[in-house]
ZAMARGU-4260 file (C-alpha; in steps of 0.2 Angstrom, whole numbers, plus 5000, padded with zeros to 4 digits):
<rodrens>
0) 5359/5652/5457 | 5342/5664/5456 | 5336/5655/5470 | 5351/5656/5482 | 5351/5676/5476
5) 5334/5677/5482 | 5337/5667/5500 | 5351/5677/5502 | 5342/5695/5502 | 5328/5689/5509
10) 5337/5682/5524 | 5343/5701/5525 | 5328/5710/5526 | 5313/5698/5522 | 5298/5709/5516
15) 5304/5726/5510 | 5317/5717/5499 | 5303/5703/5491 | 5293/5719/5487 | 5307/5727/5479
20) 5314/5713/5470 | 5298/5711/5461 | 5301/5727/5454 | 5319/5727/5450 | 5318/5726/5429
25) 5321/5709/5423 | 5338/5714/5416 | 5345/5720/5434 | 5339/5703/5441 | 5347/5694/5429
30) 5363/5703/5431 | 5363/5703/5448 | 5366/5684/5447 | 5381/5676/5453 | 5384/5666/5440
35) 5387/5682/5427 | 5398/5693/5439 | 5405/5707/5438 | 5384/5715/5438 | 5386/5731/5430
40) 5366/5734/5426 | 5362/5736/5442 | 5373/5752/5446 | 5361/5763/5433 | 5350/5775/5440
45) 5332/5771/5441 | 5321/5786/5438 | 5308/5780/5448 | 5297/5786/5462 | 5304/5772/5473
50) 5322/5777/5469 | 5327/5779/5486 | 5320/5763/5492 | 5327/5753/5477 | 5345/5762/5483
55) 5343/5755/5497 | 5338/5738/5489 | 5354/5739/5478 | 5365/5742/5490 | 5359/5726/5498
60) 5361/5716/5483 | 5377/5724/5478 | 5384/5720/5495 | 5380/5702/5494 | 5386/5703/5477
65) 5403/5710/5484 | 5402/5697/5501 | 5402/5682/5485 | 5418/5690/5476 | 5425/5690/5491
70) 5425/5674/5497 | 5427/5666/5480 | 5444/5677/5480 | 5441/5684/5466 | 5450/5702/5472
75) 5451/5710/5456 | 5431/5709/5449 | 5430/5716/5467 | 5441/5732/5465 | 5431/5732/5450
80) 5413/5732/5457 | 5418/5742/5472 | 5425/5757/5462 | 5407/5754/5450 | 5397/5754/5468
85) 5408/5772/5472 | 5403/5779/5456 | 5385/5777/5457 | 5383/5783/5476 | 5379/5765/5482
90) 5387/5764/5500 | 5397/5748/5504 | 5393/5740/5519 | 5403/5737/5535 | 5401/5718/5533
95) 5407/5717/5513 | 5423/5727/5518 | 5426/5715/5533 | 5425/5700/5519 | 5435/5708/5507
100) 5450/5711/5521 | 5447/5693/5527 | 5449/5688/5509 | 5466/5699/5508 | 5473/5690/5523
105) 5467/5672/5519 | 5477/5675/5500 | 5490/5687/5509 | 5487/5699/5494 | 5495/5717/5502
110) 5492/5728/5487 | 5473/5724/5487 | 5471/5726/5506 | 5478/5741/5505 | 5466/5748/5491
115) 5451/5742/5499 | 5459/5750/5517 | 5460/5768/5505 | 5441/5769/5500 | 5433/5761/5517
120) 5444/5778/5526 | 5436/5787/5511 | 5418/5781/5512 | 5417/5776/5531 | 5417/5787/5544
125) 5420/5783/5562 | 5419/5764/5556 | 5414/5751/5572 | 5426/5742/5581 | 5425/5724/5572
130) 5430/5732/5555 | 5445/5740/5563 | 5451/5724/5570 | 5448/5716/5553 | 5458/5730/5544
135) 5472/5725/5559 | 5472/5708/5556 | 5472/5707/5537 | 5489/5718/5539 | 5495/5706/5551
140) 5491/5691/5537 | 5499/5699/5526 | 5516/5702/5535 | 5515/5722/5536 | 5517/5725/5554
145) 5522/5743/5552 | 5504/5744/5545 | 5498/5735/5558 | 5505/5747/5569 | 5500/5762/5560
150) 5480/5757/5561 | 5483/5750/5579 | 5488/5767/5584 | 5473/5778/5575 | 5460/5765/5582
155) 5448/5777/5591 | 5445/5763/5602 | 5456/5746/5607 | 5447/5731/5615 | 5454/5715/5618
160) 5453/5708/5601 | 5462/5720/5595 | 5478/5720/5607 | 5479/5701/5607 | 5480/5702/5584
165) 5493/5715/5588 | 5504/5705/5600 | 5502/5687/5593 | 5508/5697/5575 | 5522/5703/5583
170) 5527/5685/5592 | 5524/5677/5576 | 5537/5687/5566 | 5551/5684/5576 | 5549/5703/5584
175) 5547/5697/5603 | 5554/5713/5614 | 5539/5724/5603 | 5528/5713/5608 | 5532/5711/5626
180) 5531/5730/5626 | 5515/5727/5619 | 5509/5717/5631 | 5516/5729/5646 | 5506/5743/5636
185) 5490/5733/5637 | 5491/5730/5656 | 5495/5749/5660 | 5479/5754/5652 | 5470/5740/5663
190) 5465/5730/5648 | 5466/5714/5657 | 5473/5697/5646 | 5464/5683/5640 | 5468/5663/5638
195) 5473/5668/5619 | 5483/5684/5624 | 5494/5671/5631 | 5492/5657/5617 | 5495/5667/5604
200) 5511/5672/5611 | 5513/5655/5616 | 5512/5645/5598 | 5525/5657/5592 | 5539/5651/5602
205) 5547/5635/5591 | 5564/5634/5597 | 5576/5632/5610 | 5578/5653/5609 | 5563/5656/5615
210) 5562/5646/5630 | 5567/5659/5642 | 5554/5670/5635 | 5543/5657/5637 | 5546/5655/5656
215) 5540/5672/5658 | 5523/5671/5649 | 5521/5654/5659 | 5525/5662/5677 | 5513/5681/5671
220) 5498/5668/5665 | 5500/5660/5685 | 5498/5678/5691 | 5486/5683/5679 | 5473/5669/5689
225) 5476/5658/5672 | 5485/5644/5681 | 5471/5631/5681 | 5467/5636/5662 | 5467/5619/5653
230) 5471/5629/5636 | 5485/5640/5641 | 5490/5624/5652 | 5490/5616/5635 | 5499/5629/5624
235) 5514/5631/5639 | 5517/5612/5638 | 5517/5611/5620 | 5527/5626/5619 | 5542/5619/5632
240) 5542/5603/5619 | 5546/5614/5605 | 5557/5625/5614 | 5567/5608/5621 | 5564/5607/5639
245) 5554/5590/5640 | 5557/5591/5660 | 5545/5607/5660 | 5531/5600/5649 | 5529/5584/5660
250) 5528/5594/5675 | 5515/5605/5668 | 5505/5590/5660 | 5506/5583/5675 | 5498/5594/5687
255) 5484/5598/5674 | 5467/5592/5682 | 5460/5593/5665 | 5470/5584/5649 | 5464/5586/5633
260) 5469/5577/5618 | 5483/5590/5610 | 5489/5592/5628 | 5494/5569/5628 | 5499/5573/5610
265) 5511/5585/5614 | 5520/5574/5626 | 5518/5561/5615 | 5527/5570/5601 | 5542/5578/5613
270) 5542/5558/5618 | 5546/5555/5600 | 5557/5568/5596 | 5570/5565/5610 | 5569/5546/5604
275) 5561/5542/5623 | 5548/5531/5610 | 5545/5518/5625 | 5539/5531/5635 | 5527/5539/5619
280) 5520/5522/5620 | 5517/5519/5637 | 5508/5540/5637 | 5496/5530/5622 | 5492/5515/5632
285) 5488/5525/5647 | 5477/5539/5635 | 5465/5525/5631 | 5464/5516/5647 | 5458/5534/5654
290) 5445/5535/5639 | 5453/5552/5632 | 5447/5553/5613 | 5459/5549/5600 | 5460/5557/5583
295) 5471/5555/5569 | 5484/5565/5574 | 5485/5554/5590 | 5490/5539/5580 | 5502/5547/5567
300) 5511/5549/5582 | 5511/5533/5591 | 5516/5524/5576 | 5530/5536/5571 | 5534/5528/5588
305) 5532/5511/5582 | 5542/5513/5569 | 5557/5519/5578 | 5555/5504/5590 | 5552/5493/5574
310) 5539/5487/5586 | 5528/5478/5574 | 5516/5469/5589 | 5511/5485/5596 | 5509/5493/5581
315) 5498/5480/5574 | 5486/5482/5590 | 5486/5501/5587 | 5480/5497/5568 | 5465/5484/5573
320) 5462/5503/5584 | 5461/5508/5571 | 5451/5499/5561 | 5436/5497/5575 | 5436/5516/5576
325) 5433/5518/5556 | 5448/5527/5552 | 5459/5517/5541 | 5453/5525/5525 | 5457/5542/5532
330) 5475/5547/5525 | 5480/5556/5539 | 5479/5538/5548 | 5482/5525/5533 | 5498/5535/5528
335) 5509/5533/5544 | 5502/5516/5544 | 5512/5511/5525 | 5526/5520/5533 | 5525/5509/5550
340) 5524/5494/5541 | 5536/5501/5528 | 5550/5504/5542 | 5546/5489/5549 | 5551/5479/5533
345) 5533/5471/5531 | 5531/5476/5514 | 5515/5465/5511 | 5507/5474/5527 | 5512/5490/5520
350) 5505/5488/5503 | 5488/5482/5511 | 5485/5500/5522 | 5490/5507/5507 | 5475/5501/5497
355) 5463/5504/5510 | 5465/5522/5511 | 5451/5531/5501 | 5461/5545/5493 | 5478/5543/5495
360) 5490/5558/5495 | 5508/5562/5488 | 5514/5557/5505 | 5503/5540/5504 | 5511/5536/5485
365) 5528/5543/5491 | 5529/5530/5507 | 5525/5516/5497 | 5538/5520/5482 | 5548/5522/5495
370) 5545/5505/5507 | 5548/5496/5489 | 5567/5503/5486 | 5570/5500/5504 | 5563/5482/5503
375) 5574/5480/5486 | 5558/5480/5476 | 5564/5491/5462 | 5553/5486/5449 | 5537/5488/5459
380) 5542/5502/5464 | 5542/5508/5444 | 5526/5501/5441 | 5517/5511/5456 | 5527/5528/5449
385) 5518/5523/5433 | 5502/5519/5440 | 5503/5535/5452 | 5507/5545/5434 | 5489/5543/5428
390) 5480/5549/5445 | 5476/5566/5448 | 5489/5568/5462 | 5502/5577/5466 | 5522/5569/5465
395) 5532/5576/5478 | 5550/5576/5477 | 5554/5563/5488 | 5545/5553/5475 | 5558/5557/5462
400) 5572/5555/5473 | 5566/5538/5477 | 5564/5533/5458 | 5581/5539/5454 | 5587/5527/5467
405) 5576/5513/5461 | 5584/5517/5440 | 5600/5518/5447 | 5600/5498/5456 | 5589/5494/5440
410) 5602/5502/5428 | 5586/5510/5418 | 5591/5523/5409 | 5578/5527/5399 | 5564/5528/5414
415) 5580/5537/5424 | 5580/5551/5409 | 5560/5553/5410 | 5559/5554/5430 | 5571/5566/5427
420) 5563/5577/5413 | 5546/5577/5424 | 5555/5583/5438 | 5565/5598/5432 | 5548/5601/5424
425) 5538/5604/5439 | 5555/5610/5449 | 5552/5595/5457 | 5572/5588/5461 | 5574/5590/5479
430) 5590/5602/5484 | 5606/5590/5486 | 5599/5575/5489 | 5587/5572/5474 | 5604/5580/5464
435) 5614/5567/5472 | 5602/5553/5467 | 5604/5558/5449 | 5622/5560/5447 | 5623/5543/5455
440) 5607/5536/5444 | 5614/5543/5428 | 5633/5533/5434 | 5626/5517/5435 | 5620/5516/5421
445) 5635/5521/5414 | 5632/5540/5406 | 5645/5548/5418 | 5643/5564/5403 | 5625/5566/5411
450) 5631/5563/5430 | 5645/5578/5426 | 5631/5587/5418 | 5619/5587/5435 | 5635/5590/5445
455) 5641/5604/5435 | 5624/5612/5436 | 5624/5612/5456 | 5627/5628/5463 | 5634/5622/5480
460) 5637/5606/5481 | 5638/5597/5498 | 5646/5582/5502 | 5633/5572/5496 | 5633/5577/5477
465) 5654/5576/5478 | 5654/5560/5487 | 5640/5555/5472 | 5652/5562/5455 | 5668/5555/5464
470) 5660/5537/5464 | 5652/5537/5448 | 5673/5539/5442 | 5678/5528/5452 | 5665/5514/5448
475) 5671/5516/5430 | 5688/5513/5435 | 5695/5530/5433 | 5706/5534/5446 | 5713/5550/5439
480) 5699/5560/5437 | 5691/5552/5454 | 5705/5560/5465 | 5706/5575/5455 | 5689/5576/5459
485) 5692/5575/5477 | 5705/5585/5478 | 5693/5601/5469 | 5682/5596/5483 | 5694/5602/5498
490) 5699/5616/5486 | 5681/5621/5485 | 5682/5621/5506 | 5669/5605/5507 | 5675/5592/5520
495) 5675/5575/5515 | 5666/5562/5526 | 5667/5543/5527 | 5656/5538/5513 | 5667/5548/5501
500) 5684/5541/5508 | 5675/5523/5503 | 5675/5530/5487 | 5690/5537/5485 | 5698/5521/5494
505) 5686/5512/5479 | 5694/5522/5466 | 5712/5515/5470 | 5709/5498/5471 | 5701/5497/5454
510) 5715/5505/5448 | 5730/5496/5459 | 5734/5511/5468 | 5741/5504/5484 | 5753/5516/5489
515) 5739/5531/5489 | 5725/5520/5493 | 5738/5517/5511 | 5739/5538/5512 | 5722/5543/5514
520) 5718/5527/5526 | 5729/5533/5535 | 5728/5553/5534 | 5708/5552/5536 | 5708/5554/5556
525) 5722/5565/5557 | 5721/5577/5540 | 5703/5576/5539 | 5695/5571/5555 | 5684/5558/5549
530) 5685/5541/5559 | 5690/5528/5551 | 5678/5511/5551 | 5680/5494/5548 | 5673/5498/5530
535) 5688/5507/5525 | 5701/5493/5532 | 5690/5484/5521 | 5695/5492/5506 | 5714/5492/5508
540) 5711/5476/5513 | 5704/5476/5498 | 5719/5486/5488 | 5732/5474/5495 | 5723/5458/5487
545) 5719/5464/5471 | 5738/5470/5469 | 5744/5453/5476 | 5751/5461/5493 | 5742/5446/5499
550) 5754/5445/5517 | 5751/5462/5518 | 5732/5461/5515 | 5733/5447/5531 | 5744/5456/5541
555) 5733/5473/5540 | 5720/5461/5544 | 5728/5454/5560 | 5734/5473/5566 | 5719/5483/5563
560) 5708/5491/5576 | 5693/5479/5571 | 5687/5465/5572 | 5687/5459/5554 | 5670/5455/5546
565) 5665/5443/5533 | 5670/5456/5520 | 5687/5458/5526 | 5690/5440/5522 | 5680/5438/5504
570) 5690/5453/5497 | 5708/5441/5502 | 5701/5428/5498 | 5698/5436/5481 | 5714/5442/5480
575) 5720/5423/5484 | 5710/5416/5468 | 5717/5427/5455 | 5735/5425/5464 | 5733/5405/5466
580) 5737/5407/5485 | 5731/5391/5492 | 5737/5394/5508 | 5731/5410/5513 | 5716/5407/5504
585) 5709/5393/5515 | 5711/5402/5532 | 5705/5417/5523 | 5689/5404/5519 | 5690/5396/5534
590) 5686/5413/5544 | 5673/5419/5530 | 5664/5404/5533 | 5662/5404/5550 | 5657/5425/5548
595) 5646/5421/5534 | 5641/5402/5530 | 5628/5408/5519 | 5639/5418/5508 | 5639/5406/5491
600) 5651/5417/5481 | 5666/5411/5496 | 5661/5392/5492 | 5664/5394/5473 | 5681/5404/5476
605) 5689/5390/5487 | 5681/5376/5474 | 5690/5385/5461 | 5705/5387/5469 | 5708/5369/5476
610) 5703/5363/5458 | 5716/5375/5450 | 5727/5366/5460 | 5720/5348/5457 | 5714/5345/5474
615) 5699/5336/5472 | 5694/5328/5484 | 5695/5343/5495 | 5685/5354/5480 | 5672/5340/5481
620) 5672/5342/5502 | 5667/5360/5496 | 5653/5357/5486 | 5646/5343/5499 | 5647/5358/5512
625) 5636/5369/5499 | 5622/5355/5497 | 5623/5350/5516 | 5618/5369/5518 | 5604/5369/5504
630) 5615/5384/5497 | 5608/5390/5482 | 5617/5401/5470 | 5610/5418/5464 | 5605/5415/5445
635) 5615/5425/5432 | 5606/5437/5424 | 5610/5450/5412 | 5601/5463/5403 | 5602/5478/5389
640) 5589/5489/5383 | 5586/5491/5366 | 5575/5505/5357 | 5566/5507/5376 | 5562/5488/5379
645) 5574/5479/5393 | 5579/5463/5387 | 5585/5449/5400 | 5593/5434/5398 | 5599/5421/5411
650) 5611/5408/5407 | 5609/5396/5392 | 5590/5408/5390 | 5579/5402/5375 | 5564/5409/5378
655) 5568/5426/5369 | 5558/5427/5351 | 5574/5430/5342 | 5582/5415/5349 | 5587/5409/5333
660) 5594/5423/5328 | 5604/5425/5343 | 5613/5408/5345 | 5616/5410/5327 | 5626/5426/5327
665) 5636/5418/5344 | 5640/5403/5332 | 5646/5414/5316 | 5658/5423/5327 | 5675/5418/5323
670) 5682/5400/5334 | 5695/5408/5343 | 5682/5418/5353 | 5671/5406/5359 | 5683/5396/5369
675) 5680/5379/5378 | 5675/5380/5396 | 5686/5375/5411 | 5683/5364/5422 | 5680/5379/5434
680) 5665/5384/5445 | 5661/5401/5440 | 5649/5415/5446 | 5637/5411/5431 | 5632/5393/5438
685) 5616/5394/5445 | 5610/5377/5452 | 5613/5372/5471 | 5624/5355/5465 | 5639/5358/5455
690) 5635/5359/5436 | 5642/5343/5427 | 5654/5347/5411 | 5641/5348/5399 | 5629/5362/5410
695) 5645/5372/5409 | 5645/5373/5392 | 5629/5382/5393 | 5629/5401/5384 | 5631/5414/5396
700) 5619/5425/5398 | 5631/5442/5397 | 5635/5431/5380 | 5617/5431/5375 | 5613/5448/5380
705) 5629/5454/5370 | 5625/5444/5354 | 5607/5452/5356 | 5614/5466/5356 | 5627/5466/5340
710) 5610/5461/5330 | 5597/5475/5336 | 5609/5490/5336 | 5617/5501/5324 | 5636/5497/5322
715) 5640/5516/5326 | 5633/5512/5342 | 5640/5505/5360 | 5634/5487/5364 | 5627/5491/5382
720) 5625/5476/5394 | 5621/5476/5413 | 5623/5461/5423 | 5621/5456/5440 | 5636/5447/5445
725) 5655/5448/5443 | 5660/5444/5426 | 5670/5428/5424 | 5686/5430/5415 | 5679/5418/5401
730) 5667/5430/5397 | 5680/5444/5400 | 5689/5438/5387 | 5676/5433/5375 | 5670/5455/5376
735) 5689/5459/5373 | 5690/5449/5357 | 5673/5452/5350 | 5676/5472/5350 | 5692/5467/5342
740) 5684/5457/5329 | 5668/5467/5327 | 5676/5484/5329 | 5662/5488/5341 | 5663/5498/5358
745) 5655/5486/5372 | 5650/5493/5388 | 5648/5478/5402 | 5642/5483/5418 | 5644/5471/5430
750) 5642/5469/5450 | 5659/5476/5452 | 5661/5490/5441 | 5660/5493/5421 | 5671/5488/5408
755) 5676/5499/5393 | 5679/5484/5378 | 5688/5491/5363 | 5698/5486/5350 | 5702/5471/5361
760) 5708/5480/5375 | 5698/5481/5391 | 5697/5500/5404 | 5701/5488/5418 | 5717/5483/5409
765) 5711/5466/5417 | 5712/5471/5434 | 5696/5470/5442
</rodrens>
């Protein structure tokens, strides 16, 4: 540090300050280091012959003392050392005050610009022009125009910098008729405008409100002889995209005769944002056939375009670009890369830009975490929060969100609870949306006391967060509190939207509301202006089957103003199952399969219900269809955590370490609950042939996980168990009695909804 103390002076004033430093005393050199600021020693008085000299020395090194405080922002050593400088005589120069007011704008620090302003009018007299324009612009930074003002109108003297720092200030906060009166002040003293007069009012101008304003700065700069200038060319053309007239910014691109690269990217991005992605593309292709440079900025762009198109070819030609001009490391390029590949559902690619970026960003971790809970990857995504959790970068709150989402499809609680904690810790928890996610993260895993609690804490709740708390009822099965719910939310003036009339529609089919479920389909267009879609014929569709208004369910079917889906024909053929209705039920399959032949849940309704009906032959015709399509059905799982640990199990699992244990506490349960099996398919049969009779007296797994459960928890406690598929009504049953007999609460989550088991009786009251 001595010896960049010494370069610095003697860069200064090479000999006289060499011969003077070698007779400063050894404790004013050693205190005039940079290291052991703020340098007090070095203000005494030296009684000396060559004090006048050694002033002049001090004020030298003081100065670069004062230019290092400055830029290291260290404001208040500076008021400090400045008022030690005043006291002792030693003049500050023109050059430290200009860094100190640099400094003050740079941190927008008011108070301490204003101080330093105070002692440079008290010290300084008739200060040059630069340090004027300096004290201008620092009260610009800093968002005091009427200080701005006030020092623009006692300058001795204005030159073009400083009209152009007054008028772009003015622009820039929104204040344009002062600044146009600026700018006609300017011209009538024959100051004549510059390319940046013009761009700095330019950049100001974002929205569609300024466009008219815009116009007139474009049509002055034409008059002014600016017209050819490939800048102020670039600035208007960028400012018509921000301001929304795309028409203007092509015609003023296109008659530049010099383009540089913000001027294509400009277009590129007005391309983008009025979703004209083709033609943002064909600009690119075009930009390197004409050999313009590209930088990072360039490709961000192009495949934010890529992405909208889901254009994975061009894309992939833009990234081997890429990787010939070196810049696949660089986060500005690798991270719109992950979020390419991410939109375009190419995880794999995604993951491998990820990893070659050299120092990836919040935004880089974020688009991943994210690509993984879009792709269904919800465990990865976990492992990369955890991995991202020991780096030295910063989460965002689009991370969080994303890992709410991710603990809500995984029913994880316990990591749920954390993300949460470390959010609200570092007021992380985005506004409404990352809200939302938690009131629906903490419902699906079955805590509806904490969902209340995030909801309740809200201020404003938007539709989101109301639509998020009134599903979480419903999903529990409580219809009651679900509509009462909904109707606080019109009380409260919010208006409802599709997504919530799902869950309101949800809400009464768990709970066999058919006359009300009927009322709001039909009031939603009418009392509430919100279309209706096929999505919400679905769910009466959906009422009507699980009440056993099968015709009705058809007829609603036949009548509505859609074409019905595959869903539209699972949920009657549902309803048909539970109601033994073999004659709706095989046009209701019929029609499903021809929607959805790979759907395997459909085959294994129609197997059941022609064998509950003795057909054979034609349940066997169904499960030759099943192997003729190399169906394979989704394997059972279930799972329950225990003191932080998620335990799974799959059906007739062995491979847990207290396996013994567990078979053995299924078999000491009394007779009567462990039933034989039917002769019925169920949901829990995982192989792609039908099971023979002895593979359907395999455990369960919801059985496992429950038993698991009853011997690792204390009997105060619930018995939580989360499972992938619909419960059978074996297994139903089997929950029902062992709360009866055990006298425990058991909590079983299943792909529909959850059920409440106590003291025999089940929440759904057996209608799910």
């Amino acid at each position: 540090m001595n010896a960049h103390y010494c370069f610095a002076v003697s860069s200064l004033n090479p000999s006289p300050v060499i011969i003077a430093h070698d007779k400063i005393p050894q404790s004013i050199k050693a205190a005039a280091n940079f290291s052991q600021i703020p340098s007090w020693v070095s203000l005494k008085s030296t009684p000396s012959s060559l004090q006048t000299q050694e002033n002049i020395n001090k004020a030298q090194i003081e100065s670069i003392h004062l230019i290092s405080l400055s830029k290291q922002g260290k404001l208040k050593e500076a008021r400090e050392f400045l008022k030690q400088m005043e006291d002792a005589g030693i003049s500050v120069s023109p050059r430290s005050y200009k860094c100190l007011f640099e400094a003050c704008g740079k941190i927008k620090s008011l108070l301490d610009g204003r101080l330093f302003h105070e002692q440079m009018q008290r010290t300084v007299k008739n200060p040059p022009e630069f340090l004027e324009n300096s004290v201008l612009k620092m009260y610009c930074e800093c968002g005091s125009l009427a200080d701005a003002l006030k020092v623009f109108d006692e300058m001795r003297e204005r030159n073009l910098v400083s009209w152009n720092t007054i008028i772009s200030a003015y622009a820039e906060n929104g204040v344009f008729d002062e600044g146009f009166c600026m700018f006609s002040n300017m011209l009538e003293l024959e100051t004549k405008p510059n390319g940046s007069t013009y761009i700095g009012f330019l950049r100001s101008l974002l929205n569609p409100s300024g466009l008219e304003i815009g116009k007139q700065i474009h049509s002055h700069a034409i008059r002014s002889g600016l017209g050819s200038n490939a800048s102020v060319n670039t600035a208007i053309s960028n400012m018509y995209v921000k301001c929304g007239w795309l028409e203007g910014a092509e015609l003023v691109f296109e008659k530049m005769s010099e383009k540089n690269a913000v001027a294509w990217t400009g277009i590129m991005v007005g391309y983008t944002q009025a979703e004209r992605q083709m033609d943002a593309l064909a600009l690119f292709a075009k930009m390197v056939n004409e050999g313009v440079e590209l930088d990072e900025y360039v490709f961000s762009i192009v495949l934010k375009a890529c992405a909208g198109l889901e254009e994975l070819n061009f894309g992939r030609q833009i990234h081997g670009h890429i990787v010939k001009l070196g810049l696949e490391s660089e986060v500005s390029v690798g991270t719109p890369l992950v979020d390419f590949y991410v939109k375009c559902s190419n995880l794999e690619s995604a993951t491998k830009a990820f990893e070659w970026i050299s120092e990836p960003n919040d935004v880089s971790w974020s688009a991943l975490i994210t690509g993984y809970c879009q792709m269904g990857e919800f465990e990865e995504a976990l492992k990369t929060f955890e991995s991202l959790r020991t780096r030295s970068v910063d989460i965002n709150s689009f991370t969080y969100t994303s890992i709410f989402q991710a603990c809500s499809a995984l029913a994880d609680f316990n990591s749920g609870a954390q993300a949460h904690a470390d959010a609200m810790k570092s007021s992380l928890v985005a506004y409404q949306h990352g809200e939302s996610a938690m009131i629906t993260m903490y419902s699906r895993c079955g805590r509806l006391d904490y969902a209340t609690r995030v909801f309740e804490s809200i201020d404003d709740p938007d539709a989101v967060a109301w639509t998020a708390i009134i599903a979480g009822y419903a999903y529990q099965g409580n219809a009651p509190e679900a509509l009462k719910l909904f109707r606080r939310m019109q009380d409260c003036g919010v208006r409802p939207n599709a997504v919530t009339f799902i869950a309101v529609l949800t809400a009464c089919s768990h709970s066999g509301l058919v006359i009300e479920g009927r009322q709001y389909l039909e009031s939603m267009s009418s009392n509430y202006g919100v279309a209706t879609t096929i999505d919400h014929y679905d769910c009466m569709v959906d009422i009507y089957s699980r009440a056993g208004f099968l015709q009705e369910a058809l007829e609603l079917i036949r009548s509505m103003p859609f074409s019905p889906d595959a869903m539209s024909w699972k949920c009657l053929l549902g309803g048909c199952w539970t109601y033994r209705n073999l004659e709706i039920g095989e046009l209701a399959a019929e029609n499903l399969f021809q929607l959805d032949p790979e759907d395997t849940a459909g085959y294994i309704l129609m197997f059941n219900l022609y064998a509950s009906f003795g057909k054979w032959k034609e349940a066997a015709n169904v499960r030759k269809m099943m192997a003729e399509r190399n169906l394979r059905k989704e394997l059972s799982c279930s799972w329950i955590t225990v003191k932080g640990k998620v335990h799974r199990f799959i059906v007739g699992d062995k491979h847990h370490p207290q396996t013994e244990e567990i078979y053995s506490k299924l078999e000491a349960l009394d007779d009567s609950v462990i039933k034989e099996e039917t002769g019925l398919l169920t949901e829990e049969d995982a192989s792609n042939s039908l099971p023979e009779r002895k593979e359907q007296l395999l455990v369960h797994s919801e059985r496992l996980a429950l038993a698991f459960g009853l011997i690792s928890t204390p009997s105060s406690a619930p018995v939580v168990v989360f499972k992938n598929l619909r419960a059978c009504k074996d297994c139903h049953d089997f929950g029902k009695q062992v709360s009866l007999i055990t006298g425990r609460e058991i909590v079983v989550r299943d792909s529909f909804r959850f059920h409440h088991f106590k003291l025999g009786e089940c929440s759904c009251k057996d209608y799910w």
